[in-house]
N, C-alpha and C positions, 0 to 999 in steps of 0.2 A: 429438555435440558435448558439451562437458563444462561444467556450469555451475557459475560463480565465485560465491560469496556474497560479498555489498559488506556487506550489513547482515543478520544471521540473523533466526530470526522473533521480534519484540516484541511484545507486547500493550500494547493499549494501547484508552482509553477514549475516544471520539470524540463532542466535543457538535456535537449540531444543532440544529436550530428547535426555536425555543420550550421549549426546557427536555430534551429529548430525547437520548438519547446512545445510542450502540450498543460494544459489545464486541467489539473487532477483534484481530486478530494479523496482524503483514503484515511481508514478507520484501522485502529490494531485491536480485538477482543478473544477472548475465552470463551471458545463454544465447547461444554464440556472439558476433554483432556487436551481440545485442539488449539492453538495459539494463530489465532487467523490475521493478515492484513488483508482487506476487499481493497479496493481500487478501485473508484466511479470516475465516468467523465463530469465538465461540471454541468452536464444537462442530466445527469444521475442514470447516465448509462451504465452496468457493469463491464468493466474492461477487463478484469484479474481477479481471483481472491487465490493468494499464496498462504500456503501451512508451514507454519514458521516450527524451526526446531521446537522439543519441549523444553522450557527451561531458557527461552532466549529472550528474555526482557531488554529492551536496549532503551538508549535516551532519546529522548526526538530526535535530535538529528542523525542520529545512526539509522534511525526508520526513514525519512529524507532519504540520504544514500541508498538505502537497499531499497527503494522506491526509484530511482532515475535507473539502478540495475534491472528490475525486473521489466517497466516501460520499454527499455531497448530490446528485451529479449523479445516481448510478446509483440513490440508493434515490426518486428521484424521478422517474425513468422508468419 
């Protein structure tokens, strides 16, 4: 299967609790039917890749957002 880049990879600066932030780089693509975000540290660790509804194209910054949501969930697991 060949994957489509929607959004290549950005970096970008992510606040969380309490004053906290982390340094992310994260990619939106089409692998096949699946609509993926991955999520690297900026040392290109993988931290996440979430499967995004089908059908859910959003604007950059709506991906930002749903980037600082997913960071809270995973680094607090």
């Amino acid at each position: 299967m060949s994957k489509e880049i929607i959004q290549d990879w950005t970096d970008s600066t992510v606040l969380l609790k309490f004053g906290r932030h982390k340094d992310v780089r994260y990619q939106v693509y089409r692998d096949g039917k699946k609509l993926l975000q991955e999520i690297r540290g900026q040392d290109d660790e993988p931290i996440h890749t979430l499967e995004l509804p089908s059908g859910l194209l959003m604007e950059k910054q709506s991906y930002e957002v749903l980037l600082r949501y997913v960071l809270l969930d995973v680094l607090a697991a």
